[in-house]
C-alpha positions in Angstrom: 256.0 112.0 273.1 258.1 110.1 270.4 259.3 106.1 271.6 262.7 106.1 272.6 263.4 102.6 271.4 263.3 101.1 268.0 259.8 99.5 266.8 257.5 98.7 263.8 255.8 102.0 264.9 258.6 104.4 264.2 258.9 103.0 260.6 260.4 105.7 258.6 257.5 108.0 257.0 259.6 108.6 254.1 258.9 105.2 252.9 256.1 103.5 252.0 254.2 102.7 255.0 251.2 100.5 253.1 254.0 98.0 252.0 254.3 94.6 253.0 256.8 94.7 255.3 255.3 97.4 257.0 251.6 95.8 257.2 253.1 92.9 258.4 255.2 94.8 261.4 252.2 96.4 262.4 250.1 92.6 262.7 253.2 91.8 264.3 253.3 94.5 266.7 249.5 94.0 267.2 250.2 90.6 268.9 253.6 90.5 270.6 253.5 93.8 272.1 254.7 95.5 273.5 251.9 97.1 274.3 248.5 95.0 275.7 245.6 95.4 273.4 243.4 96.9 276.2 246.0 99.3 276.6 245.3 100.2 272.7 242.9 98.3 270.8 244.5 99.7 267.3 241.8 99.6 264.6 244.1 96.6 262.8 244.1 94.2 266.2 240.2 94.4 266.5 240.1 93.8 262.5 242.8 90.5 263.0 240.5 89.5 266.0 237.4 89.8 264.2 238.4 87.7 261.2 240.5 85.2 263.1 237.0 84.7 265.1 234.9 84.3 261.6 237.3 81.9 260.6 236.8 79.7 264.1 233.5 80.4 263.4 233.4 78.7 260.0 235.9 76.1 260.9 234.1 74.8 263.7 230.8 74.7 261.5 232.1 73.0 258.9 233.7 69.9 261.4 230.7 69.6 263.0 229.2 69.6 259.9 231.2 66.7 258.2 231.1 64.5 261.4 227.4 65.1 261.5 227.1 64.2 258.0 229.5 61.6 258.1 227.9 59.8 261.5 224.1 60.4 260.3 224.9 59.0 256.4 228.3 57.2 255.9 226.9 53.8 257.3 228.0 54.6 261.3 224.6 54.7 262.3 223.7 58.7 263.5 223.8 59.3 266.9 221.4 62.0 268.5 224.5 64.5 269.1 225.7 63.9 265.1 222.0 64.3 264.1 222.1 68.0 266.4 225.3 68.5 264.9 224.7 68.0 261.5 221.1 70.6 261.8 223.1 72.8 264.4 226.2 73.7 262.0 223.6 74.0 259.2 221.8 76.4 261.1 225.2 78.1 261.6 225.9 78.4 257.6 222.2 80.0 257.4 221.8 82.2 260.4 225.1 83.4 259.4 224.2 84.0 255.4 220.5 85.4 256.4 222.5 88.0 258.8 224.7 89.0 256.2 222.0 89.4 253.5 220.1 91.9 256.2 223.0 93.4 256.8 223.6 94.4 253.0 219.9 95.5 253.2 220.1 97.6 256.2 223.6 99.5 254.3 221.7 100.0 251.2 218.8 101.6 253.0 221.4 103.5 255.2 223.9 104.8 253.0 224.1 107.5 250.2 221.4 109.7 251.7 223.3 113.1 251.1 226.8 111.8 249.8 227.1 109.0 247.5 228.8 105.6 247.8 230.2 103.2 246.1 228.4 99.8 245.6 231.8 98.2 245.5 232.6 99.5 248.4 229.4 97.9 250.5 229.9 94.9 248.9 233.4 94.5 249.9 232.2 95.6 253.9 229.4 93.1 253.5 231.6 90.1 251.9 234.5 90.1 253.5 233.4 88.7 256.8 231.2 85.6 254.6 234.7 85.6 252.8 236.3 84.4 256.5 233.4 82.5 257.7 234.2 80.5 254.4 238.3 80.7 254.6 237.3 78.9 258.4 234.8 76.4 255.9 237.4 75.8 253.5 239.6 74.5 256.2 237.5 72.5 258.2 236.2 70.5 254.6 240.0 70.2 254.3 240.1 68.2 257.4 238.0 65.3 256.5 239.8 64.4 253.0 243.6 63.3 254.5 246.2 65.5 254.1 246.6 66.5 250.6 243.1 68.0 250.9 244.1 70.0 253.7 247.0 71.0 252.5 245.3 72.1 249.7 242.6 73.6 252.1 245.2 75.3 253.7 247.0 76.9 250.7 243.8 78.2 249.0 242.5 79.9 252.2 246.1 81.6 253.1 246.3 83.3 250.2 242.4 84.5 250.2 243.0 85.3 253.7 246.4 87.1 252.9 245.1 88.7 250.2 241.8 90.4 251.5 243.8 91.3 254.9 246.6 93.1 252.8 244.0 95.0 250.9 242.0 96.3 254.5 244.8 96.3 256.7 246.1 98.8 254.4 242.7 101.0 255.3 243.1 100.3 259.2 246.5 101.6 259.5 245.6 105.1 257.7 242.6 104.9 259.8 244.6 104.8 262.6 247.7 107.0 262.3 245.0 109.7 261.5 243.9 109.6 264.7 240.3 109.5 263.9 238.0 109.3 267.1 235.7 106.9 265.4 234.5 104.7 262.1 231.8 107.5 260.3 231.6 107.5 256.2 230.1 110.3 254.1 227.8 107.9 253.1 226.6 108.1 256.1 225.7 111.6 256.5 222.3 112.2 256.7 222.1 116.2 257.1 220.6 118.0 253.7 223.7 119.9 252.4 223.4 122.0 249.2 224.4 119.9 245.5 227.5 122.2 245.3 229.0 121.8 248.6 228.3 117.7 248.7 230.5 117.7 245.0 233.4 120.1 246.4 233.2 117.8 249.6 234.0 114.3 247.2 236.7 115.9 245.2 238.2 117.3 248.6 238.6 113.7 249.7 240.7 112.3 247.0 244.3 112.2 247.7 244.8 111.9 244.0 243.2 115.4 243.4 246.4 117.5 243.1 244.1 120.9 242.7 241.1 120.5 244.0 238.2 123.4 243.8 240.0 124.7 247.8 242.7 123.7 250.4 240.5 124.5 253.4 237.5 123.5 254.6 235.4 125.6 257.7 232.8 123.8 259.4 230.0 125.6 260.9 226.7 125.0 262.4 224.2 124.8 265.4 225.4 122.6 268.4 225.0 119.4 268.0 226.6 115.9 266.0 226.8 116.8 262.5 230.0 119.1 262.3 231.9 116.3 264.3 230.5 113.4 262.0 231.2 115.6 258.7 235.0 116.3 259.7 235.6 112.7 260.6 233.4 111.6 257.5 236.3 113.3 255.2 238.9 111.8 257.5 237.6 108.5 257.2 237.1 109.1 252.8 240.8 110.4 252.6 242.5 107.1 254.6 240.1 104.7 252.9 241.8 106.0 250.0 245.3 106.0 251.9 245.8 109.6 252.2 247.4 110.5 255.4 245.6 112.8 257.6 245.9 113.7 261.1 243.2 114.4 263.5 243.3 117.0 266.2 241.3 119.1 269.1 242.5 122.9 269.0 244.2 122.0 272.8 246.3 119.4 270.7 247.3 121.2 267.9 248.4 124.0 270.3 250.8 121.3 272.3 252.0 119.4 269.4 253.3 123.1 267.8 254.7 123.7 270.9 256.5 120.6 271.3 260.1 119.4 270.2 259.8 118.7 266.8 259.6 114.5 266.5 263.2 113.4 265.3 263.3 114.0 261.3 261.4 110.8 259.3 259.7 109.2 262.5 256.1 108.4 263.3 254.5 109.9 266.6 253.3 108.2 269.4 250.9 108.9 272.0 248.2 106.7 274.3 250.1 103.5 272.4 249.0 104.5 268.6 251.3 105.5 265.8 250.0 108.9 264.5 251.5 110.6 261.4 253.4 114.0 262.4 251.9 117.2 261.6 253.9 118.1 258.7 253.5 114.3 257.2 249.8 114.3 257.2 248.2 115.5 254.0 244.9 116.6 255.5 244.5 118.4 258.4 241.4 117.6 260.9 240.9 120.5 263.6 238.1 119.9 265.9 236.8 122.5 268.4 238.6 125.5 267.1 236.5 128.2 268.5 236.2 126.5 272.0 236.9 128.0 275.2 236.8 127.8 278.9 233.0 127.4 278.7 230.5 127.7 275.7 229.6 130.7 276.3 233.1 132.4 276.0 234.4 131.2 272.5 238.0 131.4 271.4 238.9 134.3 268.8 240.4 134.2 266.0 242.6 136.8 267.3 243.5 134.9 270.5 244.1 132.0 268.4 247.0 134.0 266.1 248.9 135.6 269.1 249.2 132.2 270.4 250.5 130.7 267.8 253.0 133.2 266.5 254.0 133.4 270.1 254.9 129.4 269.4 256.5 129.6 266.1 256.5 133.1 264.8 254.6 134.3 261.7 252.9 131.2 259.3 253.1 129.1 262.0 250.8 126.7 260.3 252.8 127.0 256.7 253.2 123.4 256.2 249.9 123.5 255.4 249.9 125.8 252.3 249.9 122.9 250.0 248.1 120.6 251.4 244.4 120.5 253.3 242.7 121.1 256.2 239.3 121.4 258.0 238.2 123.6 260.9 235.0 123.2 262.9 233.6 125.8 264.3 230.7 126.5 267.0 227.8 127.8 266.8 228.5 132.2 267.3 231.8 132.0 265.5 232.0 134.3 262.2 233.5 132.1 259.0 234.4 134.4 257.4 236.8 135.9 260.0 237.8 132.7 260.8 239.2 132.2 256.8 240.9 135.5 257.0 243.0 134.9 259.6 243.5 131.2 259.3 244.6 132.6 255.6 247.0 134.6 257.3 248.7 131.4 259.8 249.2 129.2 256.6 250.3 132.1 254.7 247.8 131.5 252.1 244.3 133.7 250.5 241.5 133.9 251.8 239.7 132.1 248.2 241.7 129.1 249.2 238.8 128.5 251.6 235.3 127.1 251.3 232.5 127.2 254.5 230.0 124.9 254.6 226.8 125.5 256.8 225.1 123.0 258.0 221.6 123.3 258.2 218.9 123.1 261.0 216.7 120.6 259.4 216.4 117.3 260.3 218.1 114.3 258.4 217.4 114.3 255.2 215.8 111.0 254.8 214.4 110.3 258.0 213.7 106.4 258.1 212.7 104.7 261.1 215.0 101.7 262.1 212.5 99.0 261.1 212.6 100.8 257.4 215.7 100.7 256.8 215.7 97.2 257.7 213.2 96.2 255.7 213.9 97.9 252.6 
């Protein structure tokens, strides 16, 4: 279903969508509507919300904290309520610092079991919120030194804030016009997966990689969470590095081909999220490929072809030829004939393919909460 009327979400794909202007119609369209956040809580809104409450947070600290300090030592005479405000907000400033620091524990403990990560990368998920909790600080100090301070106050922590919410809003919005079901990093994979496939894996999910090692990625495996987690694992590596990708369940991908193409240069739209079209999205995400009435009558690959030809004729999935994709399969469903004929719907070979297996084994480092905790 495409919006009839003109909005921030039917920006023109053509054009940069991780510009300015276009982050900021997307905040803009996160509060004003028209749709209600519960209607769509949009990965961006619940980022906004979650700063914008850091920043209360820290605010509110740092007031109570000067009026505390001001009542208890600047010759007023403390009261018993400046006294439990001064030790309350500094309890604030160290619950909230000693939280943080566990935090950073608990991720370095966590991540990089199978796929590695990126210390910059934790540090950023780690600082940013302190960086808020202190934008909030920074403003509530500004408060108690007249109005130049503040307006100093306020000019240093708007362009922090600005600054660090251009850089992740950025990541949100890819995040969410791929359609991803839910937050999951490689990093956090914790199934053992051969050397080779873990490196073809990270070069698959760099956008930059204009010829990577294969196009097309099959996912197979026993029943369970791991082939779901993988494919939204690359999902989530390929938007955190803006790529545009697109995820889908087979029933989806079935409709969407089916449907009147979206008007040429136009964003879809569907459950009140912006999703790239098909043909935009760089990387493919196809989950429950094999799936059919029932687990224990899969979908064929052959079943599969006839109904998409039926749709759109021969290479029905062409657009695709140049770009990526990953299938996940059940457990009972062949690869191999799987790649052949998914070779033959993108009009592509076979080689252009890679399967991974994923194993029967339990995680590979298995930790108990408390350890990873603890360090």
């Amino acid at each position: 279903m495409q919006l009839a009327l003109k909005s921030p979400r039917q920006r023109p794909v053509g054009a940069d969508p991780y510009h300015w202007k276009n982050v900021l119609e997307v905040v803009k369209h996160d509060f004003l509507g028209p749709k209600d956040a519960q209607d769509a809580p949009t990965a961006s809104y619940v980022w906004l919300g979650e700063q914008i409450g850091l920043i209360a947070l820290g605010f509110f600290a740092a007031i109570a904290l000067g009026w505390g300090w001001r009542s208890s030592f600047g010759g007023e005479g403390g009261s018993l309520l400046a006294i439990l405000a001064l030790f309350g907000s500094l309890g604030i400033f160290g619950y909230f610092g000693y939280q943080k620091y566990q935090d950073y524990v608990a991720a370095k403990t966590r991540w990089g079991l199978v796929f590695p990560f990126s210390e910059w990368d934790r540090r950023l998920a780690i600082g940013t919120p302190v960086l808020f909790f202190l934008i909030g600080a920074i403003l509530g100090w500004g408060v108690y030194g007249g109005f130049v301070r503040f307006l100093i106050a306020l000019v240093v922590a708007g362009a922090a804030a600005a600054y660090a919410a251009y850089w992740w809003l950025r990541k949100k919005i890819a995040f969410q016009q791929a359609g991803l079901p839910f937050g999951y990093r490689l990093s956090d994979f914790d199934l053992t997966l051969p050397d080779a496939d873990v490196a073809a894996i990270g070069a698959f999910t760099r956008p930059a990689e204009t010829a990577p090692e294969f196009r097309h990625l099959v996912v197979t495996g026993p029943t369970g969470p791991g082939k779901a987690n993988l494919a939204v694992g690359i999902g989530n590596e390929f938007t955190s590095k803006l790529g545009k990708a697109r995820y889908v369940g087979l029933a989806d991908l079935l409709h969407l081909i089916g449907a009147s193409p979206a008007p040429a240069g136009f964003l879809d739209y569907e459950d009140g999220r912006a999703l790239w079209p098909l043909p935009e999205a760089d990387l493919l995400i196809v989950d429950h490929v094999d799936a059919g009435l029932d687990t224990k009558a899969l979908l064929t690959p052959e079943a599969l072809e006839s109904a998409l030809v039926a749709l759109k004729g021969q290479k029905p999935l062409g657009w695709l030829a140049g770009r990526r994709s990953v299938w996940v399969l059940g457990e009972g469903s062949s690869p191999e004939g799987w790649q052949v004929t998914l070779a033959r719907l993108i009009g592509t070979e076979p080689r252009a393919f890679r399967t991974v297996r994923l194993p029967l084994t339990v995680p590979a480092a298995p930790v108990s909460e408390l350890e990873r905790v603890s360090g």
